[in-house]
FIFI-19111 format. One record per residue (C-alpha): residue in three letters; x, y, z; residue number from 1. Coordinates in Angstrom, 3 decimals, always signed. Example, Ala and Ser with C-alpha at 12.3 -4.5 7.8 and 13.67 -1.06 7.14 Angstrom:
REM FIFI-19111
zati/c1/c2/c3/lolo
ALA/+12.300/-4.500/+7.800/1
SER/+13.670/-1.060/+7.140/2
//
This chain:
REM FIFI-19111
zati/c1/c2/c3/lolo
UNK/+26.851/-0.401/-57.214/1
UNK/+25.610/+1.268/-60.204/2
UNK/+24.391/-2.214/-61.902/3
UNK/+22.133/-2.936/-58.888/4
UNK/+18.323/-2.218/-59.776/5
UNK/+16.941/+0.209/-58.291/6
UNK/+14.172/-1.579/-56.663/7
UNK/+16.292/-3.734/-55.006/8
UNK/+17.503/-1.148/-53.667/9
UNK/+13.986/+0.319/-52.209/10
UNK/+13.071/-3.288/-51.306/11
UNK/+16.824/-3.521/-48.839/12
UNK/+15.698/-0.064/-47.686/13
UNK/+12.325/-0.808/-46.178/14
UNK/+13.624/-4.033/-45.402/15
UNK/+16.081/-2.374/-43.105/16
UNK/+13.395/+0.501/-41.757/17
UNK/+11.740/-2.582/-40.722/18
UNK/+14.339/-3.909/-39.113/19
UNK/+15.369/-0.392/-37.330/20
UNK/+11.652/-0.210/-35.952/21
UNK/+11.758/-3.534/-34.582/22
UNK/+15.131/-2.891/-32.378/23
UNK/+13.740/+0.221/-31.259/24
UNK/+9.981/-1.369/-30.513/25
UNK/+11.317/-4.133/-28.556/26
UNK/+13.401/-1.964/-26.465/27
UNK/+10.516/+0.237/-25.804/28
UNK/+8.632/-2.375/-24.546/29
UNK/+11.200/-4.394/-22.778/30
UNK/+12.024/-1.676/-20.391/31
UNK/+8.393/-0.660/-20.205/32
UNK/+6.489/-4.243/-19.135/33
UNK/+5.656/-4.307/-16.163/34
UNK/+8.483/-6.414/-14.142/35
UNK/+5.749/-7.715/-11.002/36
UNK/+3.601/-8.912/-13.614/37
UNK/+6.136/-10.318/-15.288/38
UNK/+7.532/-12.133/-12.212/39
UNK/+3.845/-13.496/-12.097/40
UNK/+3.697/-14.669/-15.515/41
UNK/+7.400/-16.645/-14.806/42
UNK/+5.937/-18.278/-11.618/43
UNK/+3.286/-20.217/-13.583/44
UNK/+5.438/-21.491/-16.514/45
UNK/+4.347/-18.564/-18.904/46
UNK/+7.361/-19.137/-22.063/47
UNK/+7.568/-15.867/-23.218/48
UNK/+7.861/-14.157/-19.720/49
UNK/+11.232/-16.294/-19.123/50
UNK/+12.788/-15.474/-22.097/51
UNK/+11.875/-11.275/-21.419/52
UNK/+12.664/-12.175/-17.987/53
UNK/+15.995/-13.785/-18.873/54
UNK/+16.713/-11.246/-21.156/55
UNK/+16.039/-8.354/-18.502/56
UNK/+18.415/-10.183/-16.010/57
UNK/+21.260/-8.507/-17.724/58
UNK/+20.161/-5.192/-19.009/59
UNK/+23.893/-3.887/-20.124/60
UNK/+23.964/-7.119/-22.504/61
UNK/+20.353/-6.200/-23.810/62
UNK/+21.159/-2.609/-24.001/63
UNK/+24.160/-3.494/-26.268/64
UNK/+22.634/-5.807/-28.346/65
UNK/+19.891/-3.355/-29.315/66
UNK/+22.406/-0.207/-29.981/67
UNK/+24.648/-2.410/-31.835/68
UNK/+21.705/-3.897/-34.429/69
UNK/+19.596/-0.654/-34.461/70
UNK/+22.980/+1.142/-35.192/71
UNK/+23.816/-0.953/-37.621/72
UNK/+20.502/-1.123/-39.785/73
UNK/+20.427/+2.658/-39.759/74
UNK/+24.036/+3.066/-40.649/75
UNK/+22.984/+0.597/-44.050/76
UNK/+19.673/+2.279/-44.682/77
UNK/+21.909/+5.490/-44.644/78
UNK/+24.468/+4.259/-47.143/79
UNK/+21.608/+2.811/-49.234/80
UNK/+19.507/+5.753/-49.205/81
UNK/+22.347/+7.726/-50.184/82
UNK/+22.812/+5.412/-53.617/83
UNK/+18.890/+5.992/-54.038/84
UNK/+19.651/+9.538/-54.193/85
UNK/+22.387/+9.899/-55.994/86
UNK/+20.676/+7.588/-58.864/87
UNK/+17.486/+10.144/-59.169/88
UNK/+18.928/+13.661/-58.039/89
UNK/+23.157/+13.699/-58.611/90
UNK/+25.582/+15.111/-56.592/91
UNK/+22.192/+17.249/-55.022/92
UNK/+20.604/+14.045/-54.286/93
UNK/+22.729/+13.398/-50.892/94
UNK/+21.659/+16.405/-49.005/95
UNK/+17.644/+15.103/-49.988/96
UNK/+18.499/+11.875/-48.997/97
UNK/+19.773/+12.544/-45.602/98
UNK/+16.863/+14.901/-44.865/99
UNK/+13.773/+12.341/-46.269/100
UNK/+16.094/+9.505/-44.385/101
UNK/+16.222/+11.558/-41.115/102
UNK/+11.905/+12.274/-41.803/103
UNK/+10.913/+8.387/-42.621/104
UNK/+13.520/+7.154/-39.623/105
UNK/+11.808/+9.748/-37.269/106
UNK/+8.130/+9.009/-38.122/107
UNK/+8.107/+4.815/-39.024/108
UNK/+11.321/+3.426/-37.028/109
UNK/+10.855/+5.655/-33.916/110
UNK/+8.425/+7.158/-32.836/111
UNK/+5.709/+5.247/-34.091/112
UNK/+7.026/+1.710/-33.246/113
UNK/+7.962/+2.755/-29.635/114
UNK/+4.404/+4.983/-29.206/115
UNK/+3.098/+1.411/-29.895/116
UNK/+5.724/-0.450/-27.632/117
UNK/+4.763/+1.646/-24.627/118
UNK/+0.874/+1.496/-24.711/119
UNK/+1.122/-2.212/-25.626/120
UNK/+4.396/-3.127/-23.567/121
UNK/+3.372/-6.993/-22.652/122
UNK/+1.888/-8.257/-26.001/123
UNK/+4.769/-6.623/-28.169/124
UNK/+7.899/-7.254/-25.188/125
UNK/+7.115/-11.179/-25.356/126
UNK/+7.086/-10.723/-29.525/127
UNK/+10.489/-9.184/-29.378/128
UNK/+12.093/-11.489/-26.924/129
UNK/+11.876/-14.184/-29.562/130
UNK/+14.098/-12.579/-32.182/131
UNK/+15.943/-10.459/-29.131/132
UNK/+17.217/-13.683/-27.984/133
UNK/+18.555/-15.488/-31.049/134
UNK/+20.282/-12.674/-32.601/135
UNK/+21.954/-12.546/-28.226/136
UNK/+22.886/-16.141/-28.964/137
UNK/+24.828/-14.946/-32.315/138
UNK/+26.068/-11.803/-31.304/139
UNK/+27.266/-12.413/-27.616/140
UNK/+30.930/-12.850/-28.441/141
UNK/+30.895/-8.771/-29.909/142
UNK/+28.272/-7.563/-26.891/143
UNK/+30.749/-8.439/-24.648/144
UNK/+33.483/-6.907/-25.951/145
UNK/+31.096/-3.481/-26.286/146
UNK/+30.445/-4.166/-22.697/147
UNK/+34.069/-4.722/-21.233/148
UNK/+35.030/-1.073/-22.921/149
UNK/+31.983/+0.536/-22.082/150
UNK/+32.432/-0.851/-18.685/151
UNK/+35.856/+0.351/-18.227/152
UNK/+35.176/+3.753/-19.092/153
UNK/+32.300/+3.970/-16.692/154
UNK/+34.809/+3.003/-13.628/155
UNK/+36.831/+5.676/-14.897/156
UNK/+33.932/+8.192/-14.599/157
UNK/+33.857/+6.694/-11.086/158
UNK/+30.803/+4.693/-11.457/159
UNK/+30.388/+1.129/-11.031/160
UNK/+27.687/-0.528/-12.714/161
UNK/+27.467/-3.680/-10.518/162
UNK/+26.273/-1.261/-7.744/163
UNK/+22.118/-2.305/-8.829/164
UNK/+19.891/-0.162/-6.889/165
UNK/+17.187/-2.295/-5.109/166
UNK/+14.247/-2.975/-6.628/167
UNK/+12.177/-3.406/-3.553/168
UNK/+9.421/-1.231/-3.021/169
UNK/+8.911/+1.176/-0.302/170
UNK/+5.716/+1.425/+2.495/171
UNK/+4.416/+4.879/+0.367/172
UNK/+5.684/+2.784/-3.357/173
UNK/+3.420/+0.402/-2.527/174
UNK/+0.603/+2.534/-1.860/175
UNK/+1.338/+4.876/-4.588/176
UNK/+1.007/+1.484/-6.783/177
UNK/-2.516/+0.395/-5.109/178
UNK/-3.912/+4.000/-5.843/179
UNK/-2.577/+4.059/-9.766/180
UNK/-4.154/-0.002/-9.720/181
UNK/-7.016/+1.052/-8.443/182
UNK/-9.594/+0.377/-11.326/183
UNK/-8.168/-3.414/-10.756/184
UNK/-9.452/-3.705/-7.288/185
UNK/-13.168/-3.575/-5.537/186
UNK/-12.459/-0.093/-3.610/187
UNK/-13.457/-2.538/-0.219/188
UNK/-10.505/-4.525/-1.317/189
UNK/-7.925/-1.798/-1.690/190
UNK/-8.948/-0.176/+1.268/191
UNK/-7.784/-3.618/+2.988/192
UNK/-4.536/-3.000/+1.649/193
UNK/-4.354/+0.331/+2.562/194
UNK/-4.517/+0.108/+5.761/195
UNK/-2.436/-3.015/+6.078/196
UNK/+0.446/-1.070/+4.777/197
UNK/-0.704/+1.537/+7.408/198
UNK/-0.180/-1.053/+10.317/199
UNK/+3.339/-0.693/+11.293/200
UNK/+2.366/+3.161/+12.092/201
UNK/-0.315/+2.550/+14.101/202
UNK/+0.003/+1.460/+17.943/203
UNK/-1.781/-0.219/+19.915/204
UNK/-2.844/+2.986/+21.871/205
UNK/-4.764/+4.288/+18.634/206
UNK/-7.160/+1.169/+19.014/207
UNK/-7.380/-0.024/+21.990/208
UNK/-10.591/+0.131/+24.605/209
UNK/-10.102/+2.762/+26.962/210
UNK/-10.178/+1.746/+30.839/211
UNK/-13.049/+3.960/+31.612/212
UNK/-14.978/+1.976/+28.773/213
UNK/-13.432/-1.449/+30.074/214
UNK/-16.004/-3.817/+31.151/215
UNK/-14.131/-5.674/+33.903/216
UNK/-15.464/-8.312/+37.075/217
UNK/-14.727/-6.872/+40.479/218
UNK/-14.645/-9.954/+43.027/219
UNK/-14.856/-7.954/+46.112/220
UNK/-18.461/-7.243/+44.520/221
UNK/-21.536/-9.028/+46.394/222
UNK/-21.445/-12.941/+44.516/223
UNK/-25.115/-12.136/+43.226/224
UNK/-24.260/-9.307/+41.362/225
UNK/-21.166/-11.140/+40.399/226
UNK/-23.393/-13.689/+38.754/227
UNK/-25.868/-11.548/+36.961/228
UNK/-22.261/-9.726/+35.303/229
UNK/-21.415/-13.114/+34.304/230
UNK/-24.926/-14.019/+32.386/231
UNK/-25.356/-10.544/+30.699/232
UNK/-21.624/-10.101/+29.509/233
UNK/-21.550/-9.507/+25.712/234
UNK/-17.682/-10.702/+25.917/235
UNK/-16.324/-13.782/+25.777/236
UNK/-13.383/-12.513/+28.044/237
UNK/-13.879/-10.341/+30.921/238
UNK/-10.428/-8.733/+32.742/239
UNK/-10.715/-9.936/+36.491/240
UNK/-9.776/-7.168/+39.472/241
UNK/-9.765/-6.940/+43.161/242
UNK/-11.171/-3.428/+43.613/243
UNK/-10.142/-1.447/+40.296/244
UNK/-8.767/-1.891/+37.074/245
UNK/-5.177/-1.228/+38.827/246
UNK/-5.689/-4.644/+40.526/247
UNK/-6.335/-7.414/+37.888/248
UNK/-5.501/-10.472/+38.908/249
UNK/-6.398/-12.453/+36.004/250
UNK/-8.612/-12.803/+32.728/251
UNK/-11.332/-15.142/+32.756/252
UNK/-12.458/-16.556/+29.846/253
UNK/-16.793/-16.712/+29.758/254
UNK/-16.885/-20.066/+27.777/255
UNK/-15.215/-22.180/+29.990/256
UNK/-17.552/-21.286/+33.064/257
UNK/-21.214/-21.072/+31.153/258
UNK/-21.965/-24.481/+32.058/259
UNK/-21.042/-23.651/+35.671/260
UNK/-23.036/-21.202/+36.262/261
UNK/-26.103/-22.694/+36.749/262
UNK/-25.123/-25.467/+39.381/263
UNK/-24.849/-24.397/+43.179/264
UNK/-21.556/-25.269/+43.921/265
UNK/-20.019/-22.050/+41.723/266
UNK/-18.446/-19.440/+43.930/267
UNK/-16.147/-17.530/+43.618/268
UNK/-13.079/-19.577/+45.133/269
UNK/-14.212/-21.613/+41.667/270
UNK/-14.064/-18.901/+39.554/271
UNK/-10.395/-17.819/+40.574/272
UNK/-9.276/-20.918/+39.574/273
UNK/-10.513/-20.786/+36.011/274
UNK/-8.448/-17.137/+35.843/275
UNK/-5.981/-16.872/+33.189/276
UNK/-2.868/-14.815/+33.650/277
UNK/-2.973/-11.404/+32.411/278
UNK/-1.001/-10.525/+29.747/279
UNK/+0.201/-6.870/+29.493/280
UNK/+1.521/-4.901/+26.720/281
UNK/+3.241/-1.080/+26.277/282
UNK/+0.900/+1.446/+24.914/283
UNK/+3.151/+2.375/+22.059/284
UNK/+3.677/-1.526/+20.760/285
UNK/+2.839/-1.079/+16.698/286
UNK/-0.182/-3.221/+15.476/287
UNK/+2.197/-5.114/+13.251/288
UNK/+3.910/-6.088/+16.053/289
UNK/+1.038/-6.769/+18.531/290
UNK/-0.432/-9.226/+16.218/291
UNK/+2.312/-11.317/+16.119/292
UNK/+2.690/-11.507/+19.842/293
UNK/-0.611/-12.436/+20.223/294
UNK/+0.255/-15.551/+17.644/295
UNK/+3.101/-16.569/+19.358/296
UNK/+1.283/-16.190/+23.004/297
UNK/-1.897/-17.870/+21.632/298
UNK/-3.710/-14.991/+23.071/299
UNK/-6.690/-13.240/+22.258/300
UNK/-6.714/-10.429/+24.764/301
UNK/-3.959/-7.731/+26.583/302
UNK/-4.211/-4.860/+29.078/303
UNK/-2.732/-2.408/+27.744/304
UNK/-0.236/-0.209/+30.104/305
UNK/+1.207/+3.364/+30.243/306
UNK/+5.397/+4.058/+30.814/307
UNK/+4.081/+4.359/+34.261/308
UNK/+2.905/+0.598/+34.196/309
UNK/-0.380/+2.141/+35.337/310
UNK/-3.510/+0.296/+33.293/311
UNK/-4.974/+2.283/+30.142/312
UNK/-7.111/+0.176/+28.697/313
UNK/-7.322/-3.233/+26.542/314
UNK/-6.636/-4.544/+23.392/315
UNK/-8.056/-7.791/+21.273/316
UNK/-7.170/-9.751/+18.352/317
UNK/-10.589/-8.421/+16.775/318
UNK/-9.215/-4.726/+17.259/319
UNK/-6.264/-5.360/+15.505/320
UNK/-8.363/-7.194/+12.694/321
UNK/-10.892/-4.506/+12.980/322
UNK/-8.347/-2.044/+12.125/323
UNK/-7.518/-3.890/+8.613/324
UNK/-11.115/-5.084/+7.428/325
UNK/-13.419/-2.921/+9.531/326
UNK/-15.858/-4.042/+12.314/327
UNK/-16.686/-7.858/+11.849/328
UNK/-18.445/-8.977/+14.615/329
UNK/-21.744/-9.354/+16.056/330
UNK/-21.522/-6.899/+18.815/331
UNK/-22.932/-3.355/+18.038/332
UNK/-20.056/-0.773/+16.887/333
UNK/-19.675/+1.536/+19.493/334
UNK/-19.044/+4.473/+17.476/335
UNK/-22.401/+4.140/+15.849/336
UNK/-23.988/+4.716/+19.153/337
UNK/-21.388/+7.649/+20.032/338
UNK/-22.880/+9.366/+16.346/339
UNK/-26.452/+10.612/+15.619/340
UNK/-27.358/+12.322/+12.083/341
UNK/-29.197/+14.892/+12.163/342
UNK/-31.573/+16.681/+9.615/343
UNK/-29.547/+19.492/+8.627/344
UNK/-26.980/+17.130/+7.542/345
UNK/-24.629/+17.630/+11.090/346
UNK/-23.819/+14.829/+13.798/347
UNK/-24.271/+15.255/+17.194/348
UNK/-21.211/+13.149/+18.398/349
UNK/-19.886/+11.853/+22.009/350
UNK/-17.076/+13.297/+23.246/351
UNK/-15.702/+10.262/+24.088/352
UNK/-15.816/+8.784/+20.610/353
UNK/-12.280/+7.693/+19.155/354
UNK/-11.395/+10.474/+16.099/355
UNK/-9.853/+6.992/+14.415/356
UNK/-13.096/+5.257/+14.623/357
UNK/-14.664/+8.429/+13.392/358
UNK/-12.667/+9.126/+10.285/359
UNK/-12.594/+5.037/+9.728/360
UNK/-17.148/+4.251/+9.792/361
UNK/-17.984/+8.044/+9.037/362
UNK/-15.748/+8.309/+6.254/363
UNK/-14.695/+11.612/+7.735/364
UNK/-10.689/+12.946/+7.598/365
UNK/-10.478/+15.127/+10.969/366
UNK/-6.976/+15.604/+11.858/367
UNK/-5.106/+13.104/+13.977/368
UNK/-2.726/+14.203/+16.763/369
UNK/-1.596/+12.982/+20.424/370
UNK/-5.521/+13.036/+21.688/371
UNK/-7.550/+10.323/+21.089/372
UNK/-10.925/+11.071/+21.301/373
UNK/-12.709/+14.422/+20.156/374
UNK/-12.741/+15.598/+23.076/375
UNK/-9.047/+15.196/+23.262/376
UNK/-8.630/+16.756/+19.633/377
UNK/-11.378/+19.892/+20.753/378
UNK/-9.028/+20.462/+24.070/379
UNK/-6.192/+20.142/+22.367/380
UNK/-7.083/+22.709/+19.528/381
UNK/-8.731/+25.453/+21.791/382
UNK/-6.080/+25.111/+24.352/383
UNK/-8.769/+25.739/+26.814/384
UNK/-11.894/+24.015/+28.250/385
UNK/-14.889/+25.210/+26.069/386
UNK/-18.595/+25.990/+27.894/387
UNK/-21.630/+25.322/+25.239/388
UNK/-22.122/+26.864/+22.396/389
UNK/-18.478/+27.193/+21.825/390
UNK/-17.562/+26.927/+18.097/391
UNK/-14.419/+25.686/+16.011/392
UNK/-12.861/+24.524/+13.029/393
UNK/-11.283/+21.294/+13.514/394
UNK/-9.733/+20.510/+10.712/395
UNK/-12.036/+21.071/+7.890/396
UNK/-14.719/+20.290/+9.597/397
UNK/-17.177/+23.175/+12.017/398
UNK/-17.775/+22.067/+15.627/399
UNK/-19.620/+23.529/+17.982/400
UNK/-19.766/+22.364/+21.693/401
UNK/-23.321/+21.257/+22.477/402
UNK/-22.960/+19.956/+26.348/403
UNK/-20.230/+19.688/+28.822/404
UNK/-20.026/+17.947/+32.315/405
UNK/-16.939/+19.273/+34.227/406
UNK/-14.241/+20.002/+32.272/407
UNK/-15.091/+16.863/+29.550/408
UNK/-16.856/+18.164/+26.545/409
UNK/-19.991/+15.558/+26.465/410
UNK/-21.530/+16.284/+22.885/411
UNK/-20.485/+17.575/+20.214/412
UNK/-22.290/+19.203/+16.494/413
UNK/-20.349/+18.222/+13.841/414
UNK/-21.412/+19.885/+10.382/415
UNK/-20.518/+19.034/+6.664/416
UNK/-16.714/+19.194/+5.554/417
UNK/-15.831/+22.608/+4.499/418
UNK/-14.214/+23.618/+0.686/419
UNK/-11.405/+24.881/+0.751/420
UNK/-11.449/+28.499/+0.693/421
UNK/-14.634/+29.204/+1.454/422
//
């Protein structure tokens, strides 16, 4: 070797620091692009994305491939820097060489090319999966052999490589991923997605119209009265009962009878034929779930009943909805009317307002238990029944009890979330 220039042998030995940065680039970014996006970019014919994608498929193979050329060029630029230094410095020349070797591989075939790889893993992954996947085509035969030993010694450690994890994502993945993504979504957008990943814990109980808020059409009520019910309803569908809410007898559906009610032959033998059957559903049914009964029933409205079977309340499509992109229709939203800002900054809230409904329009996080309502949540916390002028900390948030009737707290102040620690 002593007859070969020695600037042919600088020019193999950048060649091959080249070559050592590329295998450890391309590996950077392969494992670091982004696989959903990827997936995407496969679905609508992107080139480069198959070949990463085809590639990826087989990550032992890829694995191998890299080791075995990055291994290889270093090995060489090793050898090679080892004539460089034996040419300019002797026998002293080998312990220099290994040490500016070790420096130059560090700094320009490691670090820096895979610094690069991982804050540009896309652009640079679809580079390397051009020259990834010819030198695969000409090196298979010896990355399989590499593979069937390295295999083998792996089942004798007792693991088995076929066993792939999955690579679905969790409930809590998924909104881990919308949160990091965030700056890629409108924050009304995310929020959407938020809270349809939050569905399946929700139940119907959480959203539901509670029967002493149920607007419902008594029929052993005077026909007049009946009438002037049936003109001022804001709903489209009004539960039907003999007496109480423990009596329905059927769901009648406003549309079909407007153009009935002004002729003189309406009664109410008429209107008990236009009743739909009820259709009931268990308190505890998730939203998830309730949705897709009320596709396959073609229904838009259910009372909603306790373990006891005993009526609780109702539920509609539009709650369900409600629940994923907020309020959406024309009638007012009743936990506007249940809140009134004052001047110091506090609310004066209903007691009968829904803490969901609260946290969801107020943009408020009070703490969520078995009660429903705040005045659930305030009985629940004091483990008493407060008189006026009572005050707590629910939460983060200071209450104080501004009226009661009975043992129901009526109204109650609700100031400005608290810091922590103060």
């Amino acid at each position: 070797m002593d007859d070969v220039p020695l600037a042919l042998l600088f020019a193999s030995l950048l060649i091959l620091l080249a070559l050592s940065a590329m295998f450890s680039g391309g590996e950077t970014a392969l494992m670091a692009v982004n696989r959903y996006r990827l997936r995407h970019l496969v679905r609508i014919g992107h080139t480069g994305a198959r070949r990463v994608e085809e590639l990826l498929r087989q990550p032992d193979r890829l694995i191998s491939l890299v080791l075995l050329g990055n291994n290889f060029v270093n090995v060489l630029a090793s050898s090679i820097a080892t004539l460089i230094a034996l040419r300019l410095w002797g026998e002293a020349g080998i312990a220099i060489g290994a040490v500016l070797l070790t420096i130059t591989l560090l700094i320009f075939s490691e670090v820096t090319p895979k610094t690069l790889a991982a804050l540009h893993p896309e652009r640079l992954a679809f580079v390397a999966g051009y020259y990834l996947s010819a030198l695969m085509a000409v090196l298979l035969p010896l990355v399989l052999v590499v593979n069937f030993f390295s295999t083998g010694l792996l089942r004798l450690l007792g693991v088995h490589p076929q066993a792939n994890g999955s690579n679905q994502l969790t409930r809590e993945e998924l909104k881990t991923l919308l949160f990091e993504a965030g700056h890629h979504f409108a924050p009304r957008h995310r929020g959407m997605l938020l809270r349809l990943l939050d569905l399946e814990s929700v139940v119907v109980e959480d959203v539901m119209v509670h029967r002493n808020e149920v607007r419902y059409l008594d029929i052993d009520d005077n026909w007049s009265d009946q009438l002037e019910q049936l003109r001022n309803s804001p709903h489209t569908r009004l539960p039907v009962c003999r007496g109480s809410l423990d009596n329905i007898i059927g769901v009648l559906h406003l549309r079909q009878i407007m153009h009935l009610l002004a002729g003189d032959d309406f009664d109410g033998e008429s209107l008990q034929t236009l009743l739909e059957e009820p259709y009931y559903v268990p308190e505890g049914t998730s939203l998830t779930q309730q949705l897709l009964q009320f596709q396959a029933h073609r229904a838009h409205l259910a009372i909603v009943v306790d373990e006891y079977g005993d009526t609780v309340g109702l539920v509609t499509v539009e709650d369900i909805l409600g629940e994923i992109i907020g309020e959406f229709t024309d009638n007012p939203i009743a936990v506007k009317s249940d809140v009134h800002p004052q001047p110091d900054g506090s609310c004066l809230v209903a007691g009968s307002a829904s803490v969901r409904e609260l946290n969801r329009t107020m943009g408020w996080d009070l703490p969520l238990s078995d009660a429903k309502t705040l005045n659930g949540a305030i009985l629940e916390h004091l483990e008493d029944i407060p008189t006026p002028a009572t005050s707590l900390l629910l939460g983060d948030y200071p209450v104080e009890i501004v009226q009661t009737r009975g043992n129901v707290v009526q109204v109650a102040r609700i100031g400005a979330r608290m810091k922590r620690g103060s």
